[in-house]
C-alpha positions in Angstrom: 11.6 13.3 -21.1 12.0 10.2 -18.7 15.4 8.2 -19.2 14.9 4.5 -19.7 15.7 2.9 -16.4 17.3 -0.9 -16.4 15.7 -2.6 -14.5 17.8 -5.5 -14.3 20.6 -3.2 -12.8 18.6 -1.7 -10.7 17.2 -4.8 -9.0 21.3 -6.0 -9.6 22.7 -3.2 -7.2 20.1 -3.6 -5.0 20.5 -7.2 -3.8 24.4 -6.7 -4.2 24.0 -4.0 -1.5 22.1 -5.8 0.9 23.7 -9.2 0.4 27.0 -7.3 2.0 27.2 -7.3 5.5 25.0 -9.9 7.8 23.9 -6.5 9.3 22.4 -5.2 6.3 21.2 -8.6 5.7 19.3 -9.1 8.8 17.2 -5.2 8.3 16.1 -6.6 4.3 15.4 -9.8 5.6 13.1 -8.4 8.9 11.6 -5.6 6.5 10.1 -8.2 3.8 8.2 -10.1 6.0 7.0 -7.0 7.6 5.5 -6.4 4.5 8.1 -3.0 2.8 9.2 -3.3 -0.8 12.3 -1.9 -1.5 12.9 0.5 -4.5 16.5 1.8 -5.8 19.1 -0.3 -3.8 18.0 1.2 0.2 14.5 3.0 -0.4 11.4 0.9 0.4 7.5 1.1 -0.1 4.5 -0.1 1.8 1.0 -0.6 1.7 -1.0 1.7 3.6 -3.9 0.2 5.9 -5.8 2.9 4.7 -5.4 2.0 0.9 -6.9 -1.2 1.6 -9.6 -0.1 3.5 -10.5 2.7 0.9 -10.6 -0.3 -1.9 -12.5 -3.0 0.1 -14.7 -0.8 2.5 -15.1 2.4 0.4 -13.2 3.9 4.1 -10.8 6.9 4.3 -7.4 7.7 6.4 -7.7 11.5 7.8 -5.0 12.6 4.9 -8.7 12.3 2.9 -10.6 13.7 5.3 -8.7 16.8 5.7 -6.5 17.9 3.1 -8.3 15.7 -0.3 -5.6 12.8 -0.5 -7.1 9.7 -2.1 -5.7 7.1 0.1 -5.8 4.4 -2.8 -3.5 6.8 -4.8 -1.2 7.2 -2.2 2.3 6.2 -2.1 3.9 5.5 1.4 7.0 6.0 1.0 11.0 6.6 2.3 14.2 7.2 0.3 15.9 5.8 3.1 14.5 2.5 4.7 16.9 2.1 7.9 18.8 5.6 8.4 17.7 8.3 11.1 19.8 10.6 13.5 17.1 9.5 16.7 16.2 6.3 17.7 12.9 7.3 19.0 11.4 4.8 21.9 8.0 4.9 19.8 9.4 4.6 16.3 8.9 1.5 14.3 11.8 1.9 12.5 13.9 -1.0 12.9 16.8 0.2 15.3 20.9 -2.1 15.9 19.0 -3.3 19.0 16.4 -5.3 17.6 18.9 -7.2 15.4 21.7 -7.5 17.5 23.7 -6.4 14.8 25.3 -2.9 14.0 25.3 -0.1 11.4 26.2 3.4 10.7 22.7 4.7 10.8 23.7 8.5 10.2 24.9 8.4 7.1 23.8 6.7 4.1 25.9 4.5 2.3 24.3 4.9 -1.4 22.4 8.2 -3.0 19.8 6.3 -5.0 19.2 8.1 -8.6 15.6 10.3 -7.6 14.1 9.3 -10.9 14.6 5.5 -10.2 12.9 6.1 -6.7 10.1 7.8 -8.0 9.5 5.5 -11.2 9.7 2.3 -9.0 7.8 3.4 -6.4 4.7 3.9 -8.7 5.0 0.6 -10.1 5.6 -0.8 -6.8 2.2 0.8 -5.8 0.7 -0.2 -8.9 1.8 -3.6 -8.4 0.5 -4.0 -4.0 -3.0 -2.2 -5.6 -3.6 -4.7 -8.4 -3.6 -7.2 -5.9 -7.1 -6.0 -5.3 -8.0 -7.0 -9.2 -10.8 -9.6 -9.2 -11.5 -9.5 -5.6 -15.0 -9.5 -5.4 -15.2 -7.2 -1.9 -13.3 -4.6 -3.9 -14.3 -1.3 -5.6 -13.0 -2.0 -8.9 -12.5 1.6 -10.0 -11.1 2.6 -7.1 -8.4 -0.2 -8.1 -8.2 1.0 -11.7 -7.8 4.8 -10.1 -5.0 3.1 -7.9 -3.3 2.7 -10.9 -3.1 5.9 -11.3 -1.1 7.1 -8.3 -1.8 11.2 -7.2 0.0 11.6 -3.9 3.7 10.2 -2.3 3.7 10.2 1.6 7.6 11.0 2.0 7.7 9.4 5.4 7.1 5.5 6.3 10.6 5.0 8.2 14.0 6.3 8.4 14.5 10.3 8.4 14.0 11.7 4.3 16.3 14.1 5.0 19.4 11.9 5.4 18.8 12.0 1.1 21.0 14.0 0.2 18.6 14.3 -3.3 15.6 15.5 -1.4 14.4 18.3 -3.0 15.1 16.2 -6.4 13.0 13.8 -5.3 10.1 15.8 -4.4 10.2 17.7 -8.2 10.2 14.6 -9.9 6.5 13.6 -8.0 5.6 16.9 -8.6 6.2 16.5 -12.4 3.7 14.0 -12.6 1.4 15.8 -11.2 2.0 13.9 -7.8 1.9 15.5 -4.3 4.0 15.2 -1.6 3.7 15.4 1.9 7.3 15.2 3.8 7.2 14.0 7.7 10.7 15.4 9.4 11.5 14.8 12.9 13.8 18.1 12.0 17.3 17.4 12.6 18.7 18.7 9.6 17.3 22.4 9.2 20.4 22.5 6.7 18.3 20.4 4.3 15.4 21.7 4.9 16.8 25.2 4.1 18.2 24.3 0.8 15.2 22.2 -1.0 14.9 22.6 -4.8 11.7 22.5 -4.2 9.3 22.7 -1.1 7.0 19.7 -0.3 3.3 19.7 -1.0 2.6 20.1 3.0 5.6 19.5 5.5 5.1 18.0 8.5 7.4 18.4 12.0 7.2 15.4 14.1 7.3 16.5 17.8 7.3 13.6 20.8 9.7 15.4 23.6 9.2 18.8 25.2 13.0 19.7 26.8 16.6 18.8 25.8 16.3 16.3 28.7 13.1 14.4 27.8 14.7 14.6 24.2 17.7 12.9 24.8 15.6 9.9 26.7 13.2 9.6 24.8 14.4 10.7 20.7 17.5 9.4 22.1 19.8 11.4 19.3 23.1 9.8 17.4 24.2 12.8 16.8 25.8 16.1 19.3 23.6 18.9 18.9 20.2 17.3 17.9 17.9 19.2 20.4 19.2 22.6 19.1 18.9 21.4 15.4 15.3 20.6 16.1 15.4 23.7 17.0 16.4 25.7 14.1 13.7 23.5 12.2 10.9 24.8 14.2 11.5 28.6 13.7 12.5 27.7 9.6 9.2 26.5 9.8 7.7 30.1 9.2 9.6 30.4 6.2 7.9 27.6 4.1 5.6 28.7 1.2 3.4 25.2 1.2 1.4 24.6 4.5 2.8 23.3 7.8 1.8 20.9 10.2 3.5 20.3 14.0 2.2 16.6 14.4 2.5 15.8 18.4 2.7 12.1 19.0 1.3 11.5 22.2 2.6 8.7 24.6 0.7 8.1 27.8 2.8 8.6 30.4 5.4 10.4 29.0 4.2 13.6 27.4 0.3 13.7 28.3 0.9 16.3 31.3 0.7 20.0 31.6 4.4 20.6 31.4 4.6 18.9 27.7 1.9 20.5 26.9 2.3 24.3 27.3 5.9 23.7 26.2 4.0 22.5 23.1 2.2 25.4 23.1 5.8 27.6 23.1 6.9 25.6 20.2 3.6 26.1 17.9 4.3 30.0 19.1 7.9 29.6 17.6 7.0 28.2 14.0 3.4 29.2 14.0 2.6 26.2 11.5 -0.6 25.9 9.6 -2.1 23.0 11.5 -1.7 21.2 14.7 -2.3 17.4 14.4 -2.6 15.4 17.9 -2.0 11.7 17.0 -1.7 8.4 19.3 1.4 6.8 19.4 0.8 3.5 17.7 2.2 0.4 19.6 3.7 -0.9 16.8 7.2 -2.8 14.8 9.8 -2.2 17.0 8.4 0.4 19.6 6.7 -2.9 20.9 10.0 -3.8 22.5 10.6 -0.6 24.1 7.1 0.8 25.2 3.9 -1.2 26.3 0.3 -1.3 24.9 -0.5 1.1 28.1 1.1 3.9 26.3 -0.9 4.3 23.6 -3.8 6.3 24.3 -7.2 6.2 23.1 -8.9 8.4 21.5 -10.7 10.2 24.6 -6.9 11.3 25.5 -6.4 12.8 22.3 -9.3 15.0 22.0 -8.7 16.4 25.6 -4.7 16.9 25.0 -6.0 18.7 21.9 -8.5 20.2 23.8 -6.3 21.8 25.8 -3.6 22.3 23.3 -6.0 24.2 21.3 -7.0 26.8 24.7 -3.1 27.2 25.1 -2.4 28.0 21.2 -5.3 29.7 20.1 -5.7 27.5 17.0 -9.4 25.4 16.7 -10.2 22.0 16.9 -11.4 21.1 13.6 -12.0 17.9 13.0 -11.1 13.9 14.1 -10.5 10.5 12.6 -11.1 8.5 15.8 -10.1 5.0 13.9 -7.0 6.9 13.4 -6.8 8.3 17.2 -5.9 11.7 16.4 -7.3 15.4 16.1 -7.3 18.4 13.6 -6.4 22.0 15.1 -6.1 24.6 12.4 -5.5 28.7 12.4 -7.1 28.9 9.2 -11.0 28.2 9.0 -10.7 25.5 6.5 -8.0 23.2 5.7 -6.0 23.6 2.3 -7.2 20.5 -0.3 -4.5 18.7 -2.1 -6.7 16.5 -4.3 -10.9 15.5 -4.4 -10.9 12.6 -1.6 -13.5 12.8 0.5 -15.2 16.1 0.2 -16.6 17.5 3.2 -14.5 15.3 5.7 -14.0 18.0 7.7 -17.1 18.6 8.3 -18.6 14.7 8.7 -15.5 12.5 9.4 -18.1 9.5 9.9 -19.1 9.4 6.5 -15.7 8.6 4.6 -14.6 6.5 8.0 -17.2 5.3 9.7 -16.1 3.9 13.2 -15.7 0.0 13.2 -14.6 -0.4 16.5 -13.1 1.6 19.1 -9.9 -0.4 18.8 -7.3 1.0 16.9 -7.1 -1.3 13.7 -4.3 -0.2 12.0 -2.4 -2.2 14.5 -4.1 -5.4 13.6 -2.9 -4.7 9.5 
């Protein structure tokens, strides 16, 4: 039985918290207008591009495509909104340096109640979708569906598992009847090890290929961080739900053969489910760190995967090209998480027809 939740206090706490440094401050401030909701006092919520698009242009996001998610019933989601062990050159998580202001971004200072994340990010989603009420370009039960949220994207910024309620979190979507998928960049294989309960679909997040690129590029707060990462990948093996190694490919950096058959090693080491190639997005803050010339288009991505696919032995599958990325699998067909867009493997273009060969979700 769910506890009754104050509200009140809730929303209290939470502008307490962030009215108590000019640091924190400045990150609430800078996340509003970039369009996250907060939930609990430090968790936050955002509308996906892909929600929108699936209400107003009946189009999908390759979570659809792929493994069944309904992108209007998905929650995008993080537990913590401005706490990670990295500060990755491509992340658009804000980072000291865009503020000029300073925080402790390895530990959390508050360990938000898991039921009170999960309960106010529904109505949070609830709340963006009905937006979408009355508008005359939108699906109208697709809206009324949105209502009814089916999956939580445990990812959007920060690193999940700096929350030290984790695996809480994840059984209290799964209790109604939500599914999760978890995105790790896989610093802390001791959280990983000791979930409650395992995710829906985990994903690794993988950019750098040797201790040296990682420490330029993930740039890590933390001693140790390449070998953690690490640990991850070989705990990888040990996961029940299906895995995915998601490379993020920046041009320039790790498009060359080098990267790519240490890559290959990697997949090798955690032999994961799926293999997803994806574009680095030139996006939030990465925009003051990287240029627009290191995000590739989609012609890169299908040859990296290409030739990630002859040095791994896993098959290209499938491809979102709005989304700029590509599907490689060692299973025939992908594992379906919920009835979006049935036979997306199979004909991407019909749940996300190509609108241009730009990649919109920047423009969102």
């Amino acid at each position: 039985m769910l506890k009754s939740i104050d509200w009140g206090e809730v929303k209290r706490k939470r502008e307490e918290f962030w009215n108590s440094s000019p640091a924190y401050r400045a990150i609430y401030e800078r996340m509003v207008k970039q369009g996250y909701h907060f939930i609990g006092t430090i968790g936050v919520v955002k509308r996906c591009h892909w929600s929108k698009e699936a209400v107003l242009r009946n189009r999908f996001c390759y979570k659809c495509l792929w493994y069944g998610i309904e992108s209007h019933r998905c929650i995008q989601m993080s537990p913590v909104a401005a706490w990670c062990w990295n500060r990755c050159l491509h992340c658009w998580r804000i980072q000291p340096e865009d503020i000029g202001l300073h925080w402790d971004e390895t530990r959390v200072p508050v360990v938000d109640d898991p039921e009170v994340l999960v309960e106010e990010s529904i109505k949070v989603h609830r709340e963006i979708m009905a937006g979408f009420k009355g508008n005359p370009k939108a699906d109208q039960k697709r809206v009324e569906e949105a209502m009814n949220p089916k999956h939580a994207a445990i990812s959007l910024t920060g690193e999940p598992l700096l929350y030290p309620r984790l695996g809480e979190l994840i059984k209290e979507y799964h209790k109604r009847g939500i599914t999760t998928f978890l995105v790790t960049h896989g610093t802390r294989p001791d959280v990983l090890a000791n979930l409650e309960e395992e995710p829906t679909q985990l994903y690794i997040s993988i950019e750098s290929w040797d201790k040296k690129s990682y420490e330029e590029f993930n740039r890590p707060l933390v001693p140790r961080a390449w070998e953690l990462f690490q640990e991850t990948l070989e705990m990888v093996r040990s996961f029940r739900s299906p895995t995915v190694f998601r490379f993020t490919i920046v041009k320039g950096y790790n498009d060359h053969e080098e990267a790519l058959r240490s890559f290959a090693k990697m997949v090798e080491k955690g032999n994961p489910t799926y293999i997803e190639v994806k574009a680095y997005m030139f996006l939030g803050g990465s925009r003051g760190r990287l240029t627009l010339a290191n995000m590739p288009d989609h012609e890169d991505i299908r040859r990296i995967a290409q030739r990630l696919s002859e040095l791994t032995g896993y098959k290209v599958l499938s491809e979102s090209i709005p989304s700029r990325i590509v599907l490689l699998s060692r299973i025939d067909k992908p594992i379906r998480h919920g009835k979006g867009c049935p036979g997306g493997v199979e004909r991407p273009e019909k749940w996300c027809p190509v609108l241009t060969r730009e990649y919109e979700e920047r423009e969102d």
